[in-house]
Short mmCIF file of the C-alpha atoms (twelve columns), coordinates in Angstrom:
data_MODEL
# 
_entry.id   MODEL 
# 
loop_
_atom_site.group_PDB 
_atom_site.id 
_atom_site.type_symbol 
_atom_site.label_atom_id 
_atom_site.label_alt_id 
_atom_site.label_comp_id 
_atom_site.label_asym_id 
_atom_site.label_seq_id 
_atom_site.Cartn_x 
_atom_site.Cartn_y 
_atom_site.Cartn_z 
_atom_site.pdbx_PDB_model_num 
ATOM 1   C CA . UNK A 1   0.000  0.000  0.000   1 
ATOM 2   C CA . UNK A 2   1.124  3.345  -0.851  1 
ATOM 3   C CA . UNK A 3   1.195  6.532  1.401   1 
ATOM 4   C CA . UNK A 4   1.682  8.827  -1.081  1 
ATOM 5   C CA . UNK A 5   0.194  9.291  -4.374  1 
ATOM 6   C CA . UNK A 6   1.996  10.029 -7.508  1 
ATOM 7   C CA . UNK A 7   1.837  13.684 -7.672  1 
ATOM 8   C CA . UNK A 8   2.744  14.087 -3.870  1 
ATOM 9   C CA . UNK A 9   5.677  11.831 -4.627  1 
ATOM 10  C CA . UNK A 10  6.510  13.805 -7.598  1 
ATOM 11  C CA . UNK A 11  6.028  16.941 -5.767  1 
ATOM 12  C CA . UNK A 12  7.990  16.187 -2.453  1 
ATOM 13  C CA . UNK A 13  10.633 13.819 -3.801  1 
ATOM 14  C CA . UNK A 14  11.404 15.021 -7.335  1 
ATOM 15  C CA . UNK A 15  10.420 18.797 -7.281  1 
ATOM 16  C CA . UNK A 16  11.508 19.124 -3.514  1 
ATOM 17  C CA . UNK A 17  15.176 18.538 -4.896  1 
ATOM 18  C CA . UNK A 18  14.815 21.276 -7.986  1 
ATOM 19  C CA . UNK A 19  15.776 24.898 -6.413  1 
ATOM 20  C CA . UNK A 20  13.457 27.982 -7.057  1 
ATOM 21  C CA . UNK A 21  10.123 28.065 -8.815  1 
ATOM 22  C CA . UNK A 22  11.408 28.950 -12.126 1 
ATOM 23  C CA . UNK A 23  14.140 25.912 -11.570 1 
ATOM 24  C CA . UNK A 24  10.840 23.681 -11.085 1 
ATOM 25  C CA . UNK A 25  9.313  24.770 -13.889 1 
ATOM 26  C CA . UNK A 26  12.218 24.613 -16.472 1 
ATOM 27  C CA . UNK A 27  12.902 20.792 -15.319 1 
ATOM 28  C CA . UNK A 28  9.442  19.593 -15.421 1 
ATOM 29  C CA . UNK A 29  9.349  21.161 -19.409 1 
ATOM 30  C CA . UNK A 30  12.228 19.225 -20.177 1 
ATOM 31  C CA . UNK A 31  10.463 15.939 -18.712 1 
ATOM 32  C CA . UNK A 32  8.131  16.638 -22.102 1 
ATOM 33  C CA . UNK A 33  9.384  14.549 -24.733 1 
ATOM 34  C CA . UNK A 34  7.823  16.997 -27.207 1 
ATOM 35  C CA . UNK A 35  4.300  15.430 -27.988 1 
ATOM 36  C CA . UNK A 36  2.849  16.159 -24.676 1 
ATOM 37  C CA . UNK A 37  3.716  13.268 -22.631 1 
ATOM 38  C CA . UNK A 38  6.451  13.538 -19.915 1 
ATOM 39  C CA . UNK A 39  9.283  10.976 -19.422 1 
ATOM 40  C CA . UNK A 40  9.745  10.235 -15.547 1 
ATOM 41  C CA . UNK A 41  10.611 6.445  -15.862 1 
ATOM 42  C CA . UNK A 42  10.914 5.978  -11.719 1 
ATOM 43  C CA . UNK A 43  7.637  7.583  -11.189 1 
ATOM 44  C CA . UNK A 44  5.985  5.586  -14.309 1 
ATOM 45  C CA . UNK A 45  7.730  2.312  -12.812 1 
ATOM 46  C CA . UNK A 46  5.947  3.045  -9.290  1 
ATOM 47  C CA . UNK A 47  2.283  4.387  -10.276 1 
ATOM 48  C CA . UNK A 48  2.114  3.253  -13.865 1 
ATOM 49  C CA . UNK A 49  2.466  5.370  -16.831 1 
ATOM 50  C CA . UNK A 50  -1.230 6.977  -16.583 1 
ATOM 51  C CA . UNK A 51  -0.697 8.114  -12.949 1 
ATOM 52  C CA . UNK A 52  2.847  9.433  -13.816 1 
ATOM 53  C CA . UNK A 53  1.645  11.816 -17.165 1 
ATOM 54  C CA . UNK A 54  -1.466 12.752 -14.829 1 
ATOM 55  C CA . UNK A 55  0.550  14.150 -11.495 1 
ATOM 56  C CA . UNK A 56  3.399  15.602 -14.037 1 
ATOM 57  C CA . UNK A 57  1.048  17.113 -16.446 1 
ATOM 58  C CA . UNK A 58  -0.811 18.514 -13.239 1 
ATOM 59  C CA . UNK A 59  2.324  19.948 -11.570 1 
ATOM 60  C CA . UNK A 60  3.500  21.933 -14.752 1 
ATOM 61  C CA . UNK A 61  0.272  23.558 -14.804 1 
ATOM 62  C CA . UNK A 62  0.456  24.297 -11.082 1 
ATOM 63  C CA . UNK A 63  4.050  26.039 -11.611 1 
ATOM 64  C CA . UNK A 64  3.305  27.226 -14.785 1 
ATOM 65  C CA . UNK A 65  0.240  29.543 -12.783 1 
ATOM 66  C CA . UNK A 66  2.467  30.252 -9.872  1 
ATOM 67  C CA . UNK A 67  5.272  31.899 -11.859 1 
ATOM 68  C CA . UNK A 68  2.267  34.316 -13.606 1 
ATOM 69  C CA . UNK A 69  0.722  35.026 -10.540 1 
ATOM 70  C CA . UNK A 70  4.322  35.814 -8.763  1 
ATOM 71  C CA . UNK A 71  5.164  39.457 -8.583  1 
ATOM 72  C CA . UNK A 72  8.292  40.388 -10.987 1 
ATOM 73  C CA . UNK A 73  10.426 41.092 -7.774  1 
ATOM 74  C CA . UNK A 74  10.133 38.070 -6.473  1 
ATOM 75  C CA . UNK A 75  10.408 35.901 -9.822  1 
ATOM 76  C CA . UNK A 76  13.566 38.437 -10.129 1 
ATOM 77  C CA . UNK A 77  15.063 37.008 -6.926  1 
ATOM 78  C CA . UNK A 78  14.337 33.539 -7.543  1 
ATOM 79  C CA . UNK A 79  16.354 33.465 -10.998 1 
ATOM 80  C CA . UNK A 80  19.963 32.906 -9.354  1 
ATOM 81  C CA . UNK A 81  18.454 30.299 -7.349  1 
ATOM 82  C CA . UNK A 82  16.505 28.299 -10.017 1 
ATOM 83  C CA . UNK A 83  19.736 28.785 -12.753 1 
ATOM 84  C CA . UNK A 84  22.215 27.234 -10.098 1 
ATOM 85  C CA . UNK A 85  21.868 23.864 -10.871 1 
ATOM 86  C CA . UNK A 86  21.661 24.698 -14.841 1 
ATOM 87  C CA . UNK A 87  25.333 25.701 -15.531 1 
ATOM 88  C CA . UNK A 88  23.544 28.198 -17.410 1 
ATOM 89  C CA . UNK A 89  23.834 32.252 -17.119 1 
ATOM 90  C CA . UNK A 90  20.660 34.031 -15.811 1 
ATOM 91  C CA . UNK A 91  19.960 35.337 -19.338 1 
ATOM 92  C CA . UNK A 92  20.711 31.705 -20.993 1 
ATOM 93  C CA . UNK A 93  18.396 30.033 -18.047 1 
ATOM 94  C CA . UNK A 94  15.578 32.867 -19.069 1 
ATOM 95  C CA . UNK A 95  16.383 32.484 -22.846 1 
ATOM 96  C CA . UNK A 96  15.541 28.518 -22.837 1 
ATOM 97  C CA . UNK A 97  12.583 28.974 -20.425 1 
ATOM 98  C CA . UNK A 98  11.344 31.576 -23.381 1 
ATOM 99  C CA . UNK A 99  12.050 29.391 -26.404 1 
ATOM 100 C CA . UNK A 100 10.423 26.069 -25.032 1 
ATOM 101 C CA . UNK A 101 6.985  27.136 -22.884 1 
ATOM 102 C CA . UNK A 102 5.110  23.882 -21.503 1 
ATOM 103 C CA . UNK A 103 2.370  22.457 -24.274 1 
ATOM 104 C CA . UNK A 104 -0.810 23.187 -25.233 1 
ATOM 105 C CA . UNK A 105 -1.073 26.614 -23.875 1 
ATOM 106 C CA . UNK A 106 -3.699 28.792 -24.624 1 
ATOM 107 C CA . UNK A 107 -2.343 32.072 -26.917 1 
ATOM 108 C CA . UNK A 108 -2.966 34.146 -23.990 1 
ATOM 109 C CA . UNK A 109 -1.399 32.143 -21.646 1 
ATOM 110 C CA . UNK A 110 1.930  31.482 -23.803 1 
ATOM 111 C CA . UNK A 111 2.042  35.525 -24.344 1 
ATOM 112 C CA . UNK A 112 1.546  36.159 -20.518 1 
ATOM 113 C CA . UNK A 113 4.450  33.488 -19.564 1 
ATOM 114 C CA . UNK A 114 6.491  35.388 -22.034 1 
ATOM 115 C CA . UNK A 115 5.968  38.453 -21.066 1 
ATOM 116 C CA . UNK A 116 7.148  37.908 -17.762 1 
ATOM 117 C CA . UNK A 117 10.465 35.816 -18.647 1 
ATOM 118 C CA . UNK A 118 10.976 38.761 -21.347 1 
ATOM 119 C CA . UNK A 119 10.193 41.397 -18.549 1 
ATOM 120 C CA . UNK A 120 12.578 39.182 -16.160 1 
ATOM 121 C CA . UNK A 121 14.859 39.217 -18.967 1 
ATOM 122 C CA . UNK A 122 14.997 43.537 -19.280 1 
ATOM 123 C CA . UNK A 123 15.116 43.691 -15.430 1 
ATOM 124 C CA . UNK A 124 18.747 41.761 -15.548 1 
ATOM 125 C CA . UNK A 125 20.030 43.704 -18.350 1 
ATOM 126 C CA . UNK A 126 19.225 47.046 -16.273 1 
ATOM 127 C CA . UNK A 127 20.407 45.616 -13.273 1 
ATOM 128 C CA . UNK A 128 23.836 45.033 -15.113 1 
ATOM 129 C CA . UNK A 129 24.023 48.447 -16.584 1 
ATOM 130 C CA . UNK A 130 23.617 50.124 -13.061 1 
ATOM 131 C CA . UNK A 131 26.292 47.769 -11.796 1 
ATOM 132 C CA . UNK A 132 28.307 48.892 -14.259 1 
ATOM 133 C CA . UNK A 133 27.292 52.346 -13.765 1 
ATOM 134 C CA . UNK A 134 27.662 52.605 -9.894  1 
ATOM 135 C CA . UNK A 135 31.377 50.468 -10.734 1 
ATOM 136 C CA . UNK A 136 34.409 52.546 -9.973  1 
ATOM 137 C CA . UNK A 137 35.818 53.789 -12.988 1 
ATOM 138 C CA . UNK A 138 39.112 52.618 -14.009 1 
ATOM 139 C CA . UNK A 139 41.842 54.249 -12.964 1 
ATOM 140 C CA . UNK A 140 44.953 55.289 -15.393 1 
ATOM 141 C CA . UNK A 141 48.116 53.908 -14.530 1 
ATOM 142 C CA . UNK A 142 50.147 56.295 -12.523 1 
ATOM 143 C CA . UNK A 143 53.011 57.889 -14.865 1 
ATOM 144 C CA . UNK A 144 57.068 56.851 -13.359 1 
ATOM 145 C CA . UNK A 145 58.550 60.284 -11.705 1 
ATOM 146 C CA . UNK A 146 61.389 60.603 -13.572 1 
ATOM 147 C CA . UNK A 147 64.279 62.774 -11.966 1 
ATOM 148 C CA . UNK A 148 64.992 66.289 -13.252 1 
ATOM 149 C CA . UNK A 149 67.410 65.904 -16.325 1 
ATOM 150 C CA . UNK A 150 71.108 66.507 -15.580 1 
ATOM 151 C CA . UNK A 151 70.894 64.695 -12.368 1 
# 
């Protein structure tokens, strides 16, 4: 008898291990094979394949409506945490969450979830220009003193 069903499972075990809400969501789109159906073979192994695609298919949907109900601020600070694991740069993490939204999304749903990662995407270039702006400025290299000639 199990204790847990397949979407808690997924949730605590598999998710719980993924840093940051955008992290979540990235790694549960890459579970989709590109049809629509997710590849989780542990989870399909221990709740059957229907159980699997139904707690998957219900967590993306769950993330995907937490990230567009998640003020920009917050989604801002949870993109270092999310891209840790990724070996990706902040704008490479946003860039592939862009370019490969979950399935089946309505058109108003797709633009909303790119508007945000697009919006998340402007508020890192700006914060890099006012790092660079509030940066000291570079200082020239001090010229030798050279003694008076004739000494």
């Amino acid at each position: 008898m199990r204790l847990k069903s397949a979407l808690e499972d997924f949730e605590i075990n598999t998710l719980g291990a993924v840093p940051g809400l955008l992290g979540r969501l990235s790694y549960v789109g890459r579970l989709d094979d590109g049809s629509g159906r997710y590849d989780h073979w542990g989870l399909a192994r221990v709740y059957g394949e229907a159980a699997a695609q139904g707690a998957i298919r219900a967590s993306h949907r769950v993330l995907l409506y937490e990230v567009l109900k998640r003020p920009l601020a917050v989604l801002l600070k949870d993109v270092p945490a999310s891209c840790a694991n990724e070996h990706l740069t902040e704008r490479e993490f946003l860039a592939a969450l862009t370019q490969s939204p979950p399935k089946s999304l309505s058109p108003a749903t797709l633009a909303h979830l790119r508007s945000v990662l697009n919006a998340l995407s402007a508020l890192l270039e700006s914060q890099d220009i006012a790092s660079l702006r509030g940066a000291s400025p570079l200082r020239q290299p001090a010229r030798e003193s050279r003694p008076p000639a004739g000494i």
